[in-house]
SEVOMAR-359854 format. One record per residue: residue number from 1; chain; x, y, z of N, C-alpha, C, O in turn. Coordinates in Angstrom, 2 decimals. Layout:
<sites>
+-----+-------+---------+---------+---------+---------+---------+---------+---------+---------+---------+---------+---------+---------+
:  nr : kette :     nxx :     nyy :     nzz :    caxx :    cayy :    cazz :     cxx :     cyy :     czz :     oxx :     oyy :     ozz :
+-----+-------+---------+---------+---------+---------+---------+---------+---------+---------+---------+---------+---------+---------+
: NUM :     A :       X :       Y :       Z :       X :       Y :       Z :       X :       Y :       Z :       X :       Y :       Z :
...
+-----+-------+---------+---------+---------+---------+---------+---------+---------+---------+---------+---------+---------+---------+
</sites>
This chain:
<sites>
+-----+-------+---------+---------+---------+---------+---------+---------+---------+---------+---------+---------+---------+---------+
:  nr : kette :     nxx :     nyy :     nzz :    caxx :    cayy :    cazz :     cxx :     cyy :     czz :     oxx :     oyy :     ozz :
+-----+-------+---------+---------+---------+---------+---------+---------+---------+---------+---------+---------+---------+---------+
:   1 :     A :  164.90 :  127.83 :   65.32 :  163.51 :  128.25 :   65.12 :  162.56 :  127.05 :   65.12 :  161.53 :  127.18 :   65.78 :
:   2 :     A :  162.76 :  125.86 :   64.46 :  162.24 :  124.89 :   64.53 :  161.77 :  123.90 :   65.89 :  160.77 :  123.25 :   66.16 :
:   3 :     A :  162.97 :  124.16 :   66.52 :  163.21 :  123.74 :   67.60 :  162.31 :  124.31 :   68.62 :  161.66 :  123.60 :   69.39 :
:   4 :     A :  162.26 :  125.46 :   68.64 :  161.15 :  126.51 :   69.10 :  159.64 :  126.17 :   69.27 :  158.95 :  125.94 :   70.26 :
:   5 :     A :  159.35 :  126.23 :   67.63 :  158.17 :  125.54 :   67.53 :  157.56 :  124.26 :   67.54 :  156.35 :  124.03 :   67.55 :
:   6 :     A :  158.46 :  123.49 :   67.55 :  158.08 :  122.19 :   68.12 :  158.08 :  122.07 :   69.88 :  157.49 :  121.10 :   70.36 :
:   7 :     A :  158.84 :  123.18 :   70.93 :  158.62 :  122.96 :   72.02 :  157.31 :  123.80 :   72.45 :  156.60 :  123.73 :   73.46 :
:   8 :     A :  157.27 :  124.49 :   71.47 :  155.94 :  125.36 :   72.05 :  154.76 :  124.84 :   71.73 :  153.82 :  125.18 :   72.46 :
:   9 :     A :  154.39 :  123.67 :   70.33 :  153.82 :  122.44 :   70.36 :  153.66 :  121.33 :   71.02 :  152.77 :  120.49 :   70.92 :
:  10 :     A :  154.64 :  121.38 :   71.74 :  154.60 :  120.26 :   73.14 :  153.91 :  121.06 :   74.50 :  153.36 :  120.34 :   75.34 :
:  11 :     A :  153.92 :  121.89 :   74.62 :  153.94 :  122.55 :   75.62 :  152.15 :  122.80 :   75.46 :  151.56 :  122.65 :   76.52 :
:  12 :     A :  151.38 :  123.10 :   74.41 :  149.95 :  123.10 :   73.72 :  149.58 :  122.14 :   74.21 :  148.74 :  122.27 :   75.10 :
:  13 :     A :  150.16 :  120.47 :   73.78 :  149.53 :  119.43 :   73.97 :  149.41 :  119.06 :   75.45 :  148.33 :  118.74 :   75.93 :
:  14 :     A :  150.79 :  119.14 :   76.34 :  150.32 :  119.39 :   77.53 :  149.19 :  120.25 :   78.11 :  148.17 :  119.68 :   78.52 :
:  15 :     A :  149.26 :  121.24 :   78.16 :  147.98 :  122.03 :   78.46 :  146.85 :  121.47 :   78.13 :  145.97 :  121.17 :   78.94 :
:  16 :     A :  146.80 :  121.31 :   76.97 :  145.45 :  120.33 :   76.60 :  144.99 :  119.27 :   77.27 :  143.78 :  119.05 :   77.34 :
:  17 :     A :  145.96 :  118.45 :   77.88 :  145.64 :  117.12 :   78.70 :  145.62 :  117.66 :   79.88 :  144.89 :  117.05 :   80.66 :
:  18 :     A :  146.06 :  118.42 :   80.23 :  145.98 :  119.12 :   81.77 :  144.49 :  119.24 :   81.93 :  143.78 :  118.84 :   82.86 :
:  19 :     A :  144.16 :  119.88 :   80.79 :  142.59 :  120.77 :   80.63 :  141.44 :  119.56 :   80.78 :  140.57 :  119.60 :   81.65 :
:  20 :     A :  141.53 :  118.68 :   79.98 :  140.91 :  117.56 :   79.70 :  140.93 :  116.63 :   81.34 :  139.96 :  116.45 :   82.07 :
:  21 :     A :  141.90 :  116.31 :   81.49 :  142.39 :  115.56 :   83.39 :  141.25 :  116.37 :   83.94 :  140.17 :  115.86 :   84.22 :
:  22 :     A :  141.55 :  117.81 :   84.09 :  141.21 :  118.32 :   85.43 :  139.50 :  118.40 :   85.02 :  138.76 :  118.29 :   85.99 :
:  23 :     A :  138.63 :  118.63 :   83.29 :  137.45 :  118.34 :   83.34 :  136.95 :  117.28 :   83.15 :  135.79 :  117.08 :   82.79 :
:  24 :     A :  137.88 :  116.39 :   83.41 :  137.34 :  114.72 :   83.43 :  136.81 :  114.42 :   84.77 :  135.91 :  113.59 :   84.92 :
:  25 :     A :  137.54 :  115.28 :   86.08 :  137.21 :  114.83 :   86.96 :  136.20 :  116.04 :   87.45 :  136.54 :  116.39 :   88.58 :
:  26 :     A :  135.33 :  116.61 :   87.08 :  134.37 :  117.22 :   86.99 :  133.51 :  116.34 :   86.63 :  133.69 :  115.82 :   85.53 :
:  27 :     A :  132.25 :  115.89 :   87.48 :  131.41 :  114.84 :   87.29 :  129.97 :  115.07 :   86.89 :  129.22 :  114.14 :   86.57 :
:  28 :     A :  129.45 :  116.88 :   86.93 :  128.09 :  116.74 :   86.58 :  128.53 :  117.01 :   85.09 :  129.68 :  116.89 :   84.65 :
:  29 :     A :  127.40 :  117.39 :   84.38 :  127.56 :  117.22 :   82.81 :  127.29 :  119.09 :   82.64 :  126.36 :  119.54 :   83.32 :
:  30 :     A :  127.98 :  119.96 :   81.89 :  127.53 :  121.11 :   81.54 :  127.01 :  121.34 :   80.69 :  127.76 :  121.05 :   79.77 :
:  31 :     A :  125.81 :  121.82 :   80.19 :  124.66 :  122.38 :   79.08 :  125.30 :  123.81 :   78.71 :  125.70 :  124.64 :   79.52 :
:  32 :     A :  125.32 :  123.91 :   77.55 :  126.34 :  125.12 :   76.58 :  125.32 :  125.49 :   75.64 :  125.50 :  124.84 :   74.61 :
:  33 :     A :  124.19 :  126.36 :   75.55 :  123.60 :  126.66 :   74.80 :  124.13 :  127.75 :   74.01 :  124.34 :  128.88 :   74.48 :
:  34 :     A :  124.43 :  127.31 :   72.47 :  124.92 :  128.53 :   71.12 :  123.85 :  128.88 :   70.10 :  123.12 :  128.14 :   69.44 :
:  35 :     A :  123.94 :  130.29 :   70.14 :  123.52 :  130.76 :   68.72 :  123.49 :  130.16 :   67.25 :  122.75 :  130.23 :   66.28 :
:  36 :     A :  124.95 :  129.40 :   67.67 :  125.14 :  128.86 :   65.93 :  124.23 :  127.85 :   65.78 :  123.69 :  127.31 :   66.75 :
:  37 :     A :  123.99 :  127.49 :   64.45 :  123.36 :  125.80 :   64.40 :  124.71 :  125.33 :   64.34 :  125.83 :  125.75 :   64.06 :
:  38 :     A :  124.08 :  124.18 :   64.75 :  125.30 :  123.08 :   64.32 :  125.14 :  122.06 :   63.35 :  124.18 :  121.29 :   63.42 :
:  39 :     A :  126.10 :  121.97 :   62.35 :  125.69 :  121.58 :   61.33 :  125.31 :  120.20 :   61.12 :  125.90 :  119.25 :   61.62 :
:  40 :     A :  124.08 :  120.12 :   60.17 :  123.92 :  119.16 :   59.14 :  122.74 :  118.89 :   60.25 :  122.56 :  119.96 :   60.84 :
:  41 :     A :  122.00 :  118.04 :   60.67 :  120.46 :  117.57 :   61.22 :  120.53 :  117.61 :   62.39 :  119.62 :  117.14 :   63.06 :
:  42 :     A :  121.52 :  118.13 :   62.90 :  121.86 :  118.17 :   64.44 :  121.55 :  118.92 :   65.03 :  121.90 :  119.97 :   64.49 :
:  43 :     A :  120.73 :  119.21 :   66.50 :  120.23 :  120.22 :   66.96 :  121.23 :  120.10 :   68.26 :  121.50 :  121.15 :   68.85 :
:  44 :     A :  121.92 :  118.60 :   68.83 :  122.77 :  118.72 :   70.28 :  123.59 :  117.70 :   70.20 :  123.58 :  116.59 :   69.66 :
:  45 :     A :  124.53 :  118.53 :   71.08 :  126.05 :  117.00 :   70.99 :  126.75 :  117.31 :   72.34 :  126.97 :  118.34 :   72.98 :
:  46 :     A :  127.00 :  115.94 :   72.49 :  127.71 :  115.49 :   73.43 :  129.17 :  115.43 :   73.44 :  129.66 :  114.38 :   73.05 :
:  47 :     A :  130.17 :  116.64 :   73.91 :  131.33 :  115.95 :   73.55 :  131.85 :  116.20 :   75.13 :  131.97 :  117.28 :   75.71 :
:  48 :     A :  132.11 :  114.82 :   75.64 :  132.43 :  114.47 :   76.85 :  134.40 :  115.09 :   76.28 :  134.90 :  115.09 :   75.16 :
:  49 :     A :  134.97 :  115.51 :   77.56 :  134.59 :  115.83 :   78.55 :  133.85 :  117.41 :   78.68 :  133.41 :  117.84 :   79.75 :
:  50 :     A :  133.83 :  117.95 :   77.76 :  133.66 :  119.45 :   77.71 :  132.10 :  119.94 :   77.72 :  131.69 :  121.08 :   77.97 :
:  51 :     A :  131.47 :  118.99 :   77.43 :  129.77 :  118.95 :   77.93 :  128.87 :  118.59 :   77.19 :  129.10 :  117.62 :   76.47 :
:  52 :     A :  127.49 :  119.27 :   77.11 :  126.62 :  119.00 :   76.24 :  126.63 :  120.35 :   75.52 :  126.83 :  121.38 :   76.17 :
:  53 :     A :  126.35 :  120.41 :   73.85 :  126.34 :  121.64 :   73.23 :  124.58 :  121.83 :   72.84 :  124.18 :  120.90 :   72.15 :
:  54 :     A :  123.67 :  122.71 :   73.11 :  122.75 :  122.46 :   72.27 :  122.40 :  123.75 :   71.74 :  123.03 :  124.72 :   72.17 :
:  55 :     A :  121.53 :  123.92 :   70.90 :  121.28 :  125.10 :   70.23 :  120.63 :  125.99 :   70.96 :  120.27 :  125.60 :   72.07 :
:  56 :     A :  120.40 :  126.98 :   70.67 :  119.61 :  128.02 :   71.87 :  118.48 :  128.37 :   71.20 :  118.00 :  129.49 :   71.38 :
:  57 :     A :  117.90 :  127.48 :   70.35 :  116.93 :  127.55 :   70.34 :  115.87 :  126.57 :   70.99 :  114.68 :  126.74 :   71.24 :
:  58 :     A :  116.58 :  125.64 :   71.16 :  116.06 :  124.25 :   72.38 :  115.93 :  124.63 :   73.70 :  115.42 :  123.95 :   74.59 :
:  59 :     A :  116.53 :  126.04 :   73.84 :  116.94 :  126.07 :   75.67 :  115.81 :  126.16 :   76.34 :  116.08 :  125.84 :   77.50 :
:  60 :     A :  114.70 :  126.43 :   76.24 :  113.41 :  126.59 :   76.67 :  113.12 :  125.08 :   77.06 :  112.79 :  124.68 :   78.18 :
:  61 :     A :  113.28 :  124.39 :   76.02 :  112.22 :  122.80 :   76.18 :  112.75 :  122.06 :   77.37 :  113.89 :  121.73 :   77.68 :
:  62 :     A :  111.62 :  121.89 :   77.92 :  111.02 :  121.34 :   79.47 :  112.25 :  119.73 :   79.17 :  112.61 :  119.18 :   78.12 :
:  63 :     A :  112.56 :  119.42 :   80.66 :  113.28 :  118.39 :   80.67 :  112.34 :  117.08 :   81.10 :  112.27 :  116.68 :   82.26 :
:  64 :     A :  111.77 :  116.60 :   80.21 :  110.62 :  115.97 :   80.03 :  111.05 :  114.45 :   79.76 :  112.23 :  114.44 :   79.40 :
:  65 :     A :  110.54 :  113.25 :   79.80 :  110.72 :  112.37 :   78.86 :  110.94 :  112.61 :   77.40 :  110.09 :  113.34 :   76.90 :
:  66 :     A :  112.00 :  112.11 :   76.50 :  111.58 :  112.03 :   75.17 :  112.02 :  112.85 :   74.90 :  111.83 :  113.07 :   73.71 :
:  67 :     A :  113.09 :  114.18 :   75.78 :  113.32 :  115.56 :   75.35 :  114.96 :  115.12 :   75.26 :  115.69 :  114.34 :   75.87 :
:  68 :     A :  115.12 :  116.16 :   74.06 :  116.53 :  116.45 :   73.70 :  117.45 :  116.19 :   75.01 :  118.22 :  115.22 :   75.05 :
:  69 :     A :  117.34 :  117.03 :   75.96 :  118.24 :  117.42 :   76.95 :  118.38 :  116.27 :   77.95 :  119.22 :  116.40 :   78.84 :
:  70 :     A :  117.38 :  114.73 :   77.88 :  117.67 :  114.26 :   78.66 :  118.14 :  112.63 :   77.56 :  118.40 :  111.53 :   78.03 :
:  71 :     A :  118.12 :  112.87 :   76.60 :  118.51 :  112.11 :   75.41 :  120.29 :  112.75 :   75.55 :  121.10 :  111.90 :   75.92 :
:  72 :     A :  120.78 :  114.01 :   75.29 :  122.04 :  114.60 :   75.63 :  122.75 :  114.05 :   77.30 :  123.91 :  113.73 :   77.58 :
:  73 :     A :  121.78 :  114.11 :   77.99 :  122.70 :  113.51 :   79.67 :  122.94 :  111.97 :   79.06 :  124.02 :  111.37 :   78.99 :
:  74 :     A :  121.76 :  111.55 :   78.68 :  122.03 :  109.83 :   78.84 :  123.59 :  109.36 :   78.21 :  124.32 :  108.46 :   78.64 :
:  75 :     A :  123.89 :  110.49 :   76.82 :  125.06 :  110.14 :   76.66 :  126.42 :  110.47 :   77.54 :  127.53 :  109.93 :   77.54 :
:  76 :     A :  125.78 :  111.78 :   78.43 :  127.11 :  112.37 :   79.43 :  126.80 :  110.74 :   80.58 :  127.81 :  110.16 :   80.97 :
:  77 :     A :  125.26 :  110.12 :   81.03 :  126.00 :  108.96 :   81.37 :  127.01 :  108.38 :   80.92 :  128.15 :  108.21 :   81.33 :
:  78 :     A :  126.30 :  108.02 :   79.75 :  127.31 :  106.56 :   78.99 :  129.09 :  106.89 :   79.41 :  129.81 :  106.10 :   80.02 :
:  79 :     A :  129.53 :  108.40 :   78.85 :  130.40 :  108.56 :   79.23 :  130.68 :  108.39 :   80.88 :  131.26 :  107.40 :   81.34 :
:  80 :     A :  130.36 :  109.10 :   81.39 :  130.74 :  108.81 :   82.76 :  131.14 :  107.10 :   83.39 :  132.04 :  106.63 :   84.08 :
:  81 :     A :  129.72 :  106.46 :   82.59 :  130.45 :  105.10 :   83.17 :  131.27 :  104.41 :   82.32 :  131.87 :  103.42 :   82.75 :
:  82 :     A :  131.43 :  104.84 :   80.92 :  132.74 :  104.08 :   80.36 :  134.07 :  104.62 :   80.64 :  134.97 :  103.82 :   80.88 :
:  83 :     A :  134.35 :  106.02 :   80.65 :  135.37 :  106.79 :   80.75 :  135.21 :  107.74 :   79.22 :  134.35 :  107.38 :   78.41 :
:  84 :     A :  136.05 :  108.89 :   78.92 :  136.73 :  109.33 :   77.91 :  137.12 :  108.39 :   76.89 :  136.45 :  108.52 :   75.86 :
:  85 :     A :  137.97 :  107.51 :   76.85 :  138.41 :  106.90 :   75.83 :  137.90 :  106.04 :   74.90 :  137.87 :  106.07 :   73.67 :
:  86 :     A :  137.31 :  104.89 :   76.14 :  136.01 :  104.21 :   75.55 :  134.59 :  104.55 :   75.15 :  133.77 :  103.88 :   74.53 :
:  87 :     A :  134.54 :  105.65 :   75.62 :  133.56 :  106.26 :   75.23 :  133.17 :  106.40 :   73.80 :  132.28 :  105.83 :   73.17 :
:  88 :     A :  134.30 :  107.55 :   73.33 :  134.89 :  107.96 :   72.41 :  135.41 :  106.50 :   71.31 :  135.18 :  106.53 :   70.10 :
:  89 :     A :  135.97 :  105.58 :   71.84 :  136.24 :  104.36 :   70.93 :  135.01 :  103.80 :   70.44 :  134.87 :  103.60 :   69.24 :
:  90 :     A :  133.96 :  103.47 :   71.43 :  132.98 :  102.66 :   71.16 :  131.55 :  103.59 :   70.46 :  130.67 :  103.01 :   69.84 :
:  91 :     A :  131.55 :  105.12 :   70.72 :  130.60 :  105.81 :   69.86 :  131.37 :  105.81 :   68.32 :  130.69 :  105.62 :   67.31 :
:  92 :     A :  132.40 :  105.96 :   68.25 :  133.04 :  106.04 :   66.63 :  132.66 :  104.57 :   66.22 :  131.99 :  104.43 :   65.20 :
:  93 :     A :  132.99 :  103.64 :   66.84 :  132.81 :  102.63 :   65.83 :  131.51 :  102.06 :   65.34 :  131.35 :  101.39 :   64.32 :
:  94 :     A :  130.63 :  102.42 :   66.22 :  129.06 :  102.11 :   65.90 :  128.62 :  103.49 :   65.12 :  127.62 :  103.36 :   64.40 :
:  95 :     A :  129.01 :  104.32 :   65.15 :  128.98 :  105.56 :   63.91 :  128.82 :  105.34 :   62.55 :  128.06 :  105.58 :   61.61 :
:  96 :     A :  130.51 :  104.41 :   63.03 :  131.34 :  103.32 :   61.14 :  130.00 :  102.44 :   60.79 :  129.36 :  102.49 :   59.74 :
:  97 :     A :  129.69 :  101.45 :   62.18 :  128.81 :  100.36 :   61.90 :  127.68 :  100.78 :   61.63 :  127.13 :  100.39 :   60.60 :
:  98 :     A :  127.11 :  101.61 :   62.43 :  125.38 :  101.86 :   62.35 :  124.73 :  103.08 :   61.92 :  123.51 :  103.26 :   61.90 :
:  99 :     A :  125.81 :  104.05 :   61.52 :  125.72 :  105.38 :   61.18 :  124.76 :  106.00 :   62.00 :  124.10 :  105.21 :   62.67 :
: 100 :     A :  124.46 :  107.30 :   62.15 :  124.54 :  108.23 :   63.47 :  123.14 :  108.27 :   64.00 :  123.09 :  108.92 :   65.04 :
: 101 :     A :  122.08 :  107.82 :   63.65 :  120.74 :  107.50 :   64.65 :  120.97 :  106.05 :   64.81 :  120.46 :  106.07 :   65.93 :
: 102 :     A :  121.23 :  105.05 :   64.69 :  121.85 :  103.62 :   64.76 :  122.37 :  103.37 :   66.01 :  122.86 :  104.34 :   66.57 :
: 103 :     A :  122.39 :  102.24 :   66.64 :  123.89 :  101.76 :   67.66 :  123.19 :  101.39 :   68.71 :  122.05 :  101.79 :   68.95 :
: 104 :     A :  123.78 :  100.66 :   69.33 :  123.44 :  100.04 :   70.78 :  123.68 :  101.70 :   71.75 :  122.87 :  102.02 :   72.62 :
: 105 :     A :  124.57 :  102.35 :   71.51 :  124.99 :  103.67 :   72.79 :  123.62 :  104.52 :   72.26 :  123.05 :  105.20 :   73.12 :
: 106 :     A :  123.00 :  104.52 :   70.73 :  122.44 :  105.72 :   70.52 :  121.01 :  105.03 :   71.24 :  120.46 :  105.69 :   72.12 :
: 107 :     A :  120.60 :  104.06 :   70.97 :  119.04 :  103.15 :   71.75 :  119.60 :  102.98 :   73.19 :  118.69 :  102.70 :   73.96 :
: 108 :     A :  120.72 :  103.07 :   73.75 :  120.26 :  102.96 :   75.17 :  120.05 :  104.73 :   75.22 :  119.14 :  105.08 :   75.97 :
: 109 :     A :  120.59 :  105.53 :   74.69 :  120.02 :  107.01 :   75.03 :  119.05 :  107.23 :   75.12 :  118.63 :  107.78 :   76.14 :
: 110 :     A :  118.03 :  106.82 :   73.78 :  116.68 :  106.96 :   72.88 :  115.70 :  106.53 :   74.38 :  114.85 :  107.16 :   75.01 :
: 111 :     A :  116.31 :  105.16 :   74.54 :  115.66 :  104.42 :   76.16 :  115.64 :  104.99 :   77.49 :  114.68 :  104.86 :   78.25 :
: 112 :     A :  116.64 :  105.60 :   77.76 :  116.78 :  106.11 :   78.85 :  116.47 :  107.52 :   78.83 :  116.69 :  108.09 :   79.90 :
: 113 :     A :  115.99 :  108.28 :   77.82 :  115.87 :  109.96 :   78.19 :  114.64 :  109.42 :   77.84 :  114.06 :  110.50 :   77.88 :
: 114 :     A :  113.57 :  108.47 :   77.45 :  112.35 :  107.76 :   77.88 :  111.47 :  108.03 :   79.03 :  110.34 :  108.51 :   79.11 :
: 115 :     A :  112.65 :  107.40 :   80.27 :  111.87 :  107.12 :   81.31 :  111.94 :  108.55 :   82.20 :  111.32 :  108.65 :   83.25 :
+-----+-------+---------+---------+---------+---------+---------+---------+---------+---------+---------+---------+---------+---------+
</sites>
Protein backbone atom coordinates (compact mmCIF):
# COMPACT_ATOMS: atom_id res chain seq x y z
CA UNK A 1 0.00 0.00 0.00
CA UNK A 2 2.75 2.27 0.75
CA UNK A 3 4.51 1.43 -2.06
CA UNK A 4 1.46 2.43 -4.05
CA UNK A 5 1.32 5.68 -2.76
CA UNK A 6 4.55 6.73 -3.04
CA UNK A 7 4.46 5.66 -6.90
CA UNK A 8 1.41 7.48 -7.47
CA UNK A 9 3.35 10.51 -5.78
CA UNK A 10 6.00 10.20 -8.23
CA UNK A 11 3.93 9.92 -10.97
CA UNK A 12 2.02 13.71 -9.61
CA UNK A 13 5.42 15.19 -9.57
CA UNK A 14 6.12 14.16 -12.99
CA UNK A 15 3.06 15.50 -14.43
CA UNK A 16 3.71 18.58 -12.73
CA UNK A 17 7.07 19.19 -14.48
CA UNK A 18 5.65 18.01 -17.66
CA UNK A 19 2.96 20.82 -17.09
CA UNK A 20 5.41 23.46 -16.07
CA UNK A 21 8.19 22.35 -19.36
CA UNK A 22 5.48 22.47 -21.76
CA UNK A 23 4.11 26.21 -20.15
CA UNK A 24 7.53 27.40 -19.91
CA UNK A 25 7.83 27.19 -23.42
CA UNK A 26 4.73 29.17 -24.01
CA UNK A 27 6.18 32.67 -24.43
CA UNK A 28 3.32 35.31 -24.29
CA UNK A 29 2.25 35.98 -20.67
CA UNK A 30 -1.62 34.95 -19.78
CA UNK A 31 -3.95 37.50 -17.80
CA UNK A 32 -6.38 35.29 -15.39
CA UNK A 33 -8.86 37.58 -14.09
CA UNK A 34 -10.70 36.08 -10.47
CA UNK A 35 -13.52 36.93 -8.47
CA UNK A 36 -11.59 36.20 -5.35
CA UNK A 37 -9.39 38.94 -3.75
CA UNK A 38 -6.26 37.92 -3.20
CA UNK A 39 -5.09 38.26 -0.06
CA UNK A 40 -3.58 40.85 2.13
CA UNK A 41 -2.81 44.44 -0.19
CA UNK A 42 -2.58 42.66 -3.27
CA UNK A 43 -4.68 43.38 -6.13
CA UNK A 44 -2.11 41.14 -8.98
CA UNK A 45 0.55 38.48 -9.14
CA UNK A 46 2.77 37.15 -11.21
CA UNK A 47 3.40 33.57 -10.95
CA UNK A 48 5.53 32.69 -13.96
CA UNK A 49 5.08 30.08 -15.51
CA UNK A 50 1.27 29.95 -15.12
CA UNK A 51 0.64 33.77 -15.74
CA UNK A 52 -0.53 36.90 -14.45
CA UNK A 53 -3.48 36.62 -11.75
CA UNK A 54 -5.43 39.87 -11.30
CA UNK A 55 -8.61 40.64 -9.70
CA UNK A 56 -11.66 41.21 -11.79
CA UNK A 57 -12.19 44.03 -10.55
CA UNK A 58 -9.04 45.67 -12.36
CA UNK A 59 -10.11 44.02 -15.68
CA UNK A 60 -11.51 47.13 -17.12
CA UNK A 61 -8.31 49.43 -16.42
CA UNK A 62 -6.87 50.74 -19.69
CA UNK A 63 -3.26 49.38 -20.33
CA UNK A 64 -1.81 52.69 -19.79
CA UNK A 65 1.48 53.78 -18.28
CA UNK A 66 1.60 53.37 -14.50
CA UNK A 67 -1.23 50.64 -14.81
CA UNK A 68 -1.35 47.46 -12.88
CA UNK A 69 -1.37 45.27 -15.99
CA UNK A 70 1.68 46.62 -17.45
CA UNK A 71 3.56 46.75 -13.94
CA UNK A 72 2.25 42.63 -13.97
CA UNK A 73 3.98 41.98 -17.78
CA UNK A 74 7.17 43.80 -16.70
CA UNK A 75 7.48 41.01 -14.22
CA UNK A 76 6.30 38.15 -16.92
CA UNK A 77 9.46 40.07 -18.66
CA UNK A 78 11.81 39.75 -15.93
CA UNK A 79 10.85 36.19 -15.99
CA UNK A 80 11.14 35.50 -19.46
CA UNK A 81 14.63 36.86 -19.56
CA UNK A 82 15.91 35.22 -16.42
CA UNK A 83 14.15 31.88 -16.75
CA UNK A 84 11.79 30.06 -14.02
CA UNK A 85 14.32 29.37 -11.53
CA UNK A 86 16.14 32.48 -11.29
CA UNK A 87 13.45 34.22 -11.45
CA UNK A 88 11.87 32.69 -8.67
CA UNK A 89 15.49 32.61 -6.71
CA UNK A 90 16.19 36.19 -7.16
CA UNK A 91 12.36 37.62 -6.44
CA UNK A 92 12.44 35.51 -2.98
CA UNK A 93 15.51 36.81 -1.90
CA UNK A 94 14.93 40.53 -2.36
CA UNK A 95 11.39 39.74 -0.73
CA UNK A 96 13.85 38.40 2.49
CA UNK A 97 16.02 41.63 1.72
CA UNK A 98 13.66 44.39 0.74
CA UNK A 99 10.28 43.12 1.61
CA UNK A 100 7.51 43.19 -1.06
CA UNK A 101 7.24 46.91 -2.61
CA UNK A 102 11.27 47.02 -2.22
CA UNK A 103 13.98 45.40 -4.68
CA UNK A 104 15.87 46.08 -7.65
CA UNK A 105 13.12 43.35 -9.80
CA UNK A 106 10.16 45.34 -8.04
CA UNK A 107 11.76 49.24 -9.42
CA UNK A 108 12.73 47.85 -12.64
CA UNK A 109 8.79 46.87 -12.91
CA UNK A 110 7.61 50.24 -11.17
CA UNK A 111 10.12 51.70 -14.29
CA UNK A 112 9.18 49.91 -16.98
CA UNK A 113 5.18 49.67 -16.79
CA UNK A 114 6.21 53.70 -16.70
CA UNK A 115 7.10 54.06 -20.08
Amino acid sequence: MKSLVLMSFKKLILAFLIIIILLNLYDEERVLYTPIQIPGSLMAMTIPPFGIIIEEQYENQPDKPGSLIRHEKAHWAQYKKMGLLKFYYNYFIEFIKYGRKKGPMEDEARRLSNK
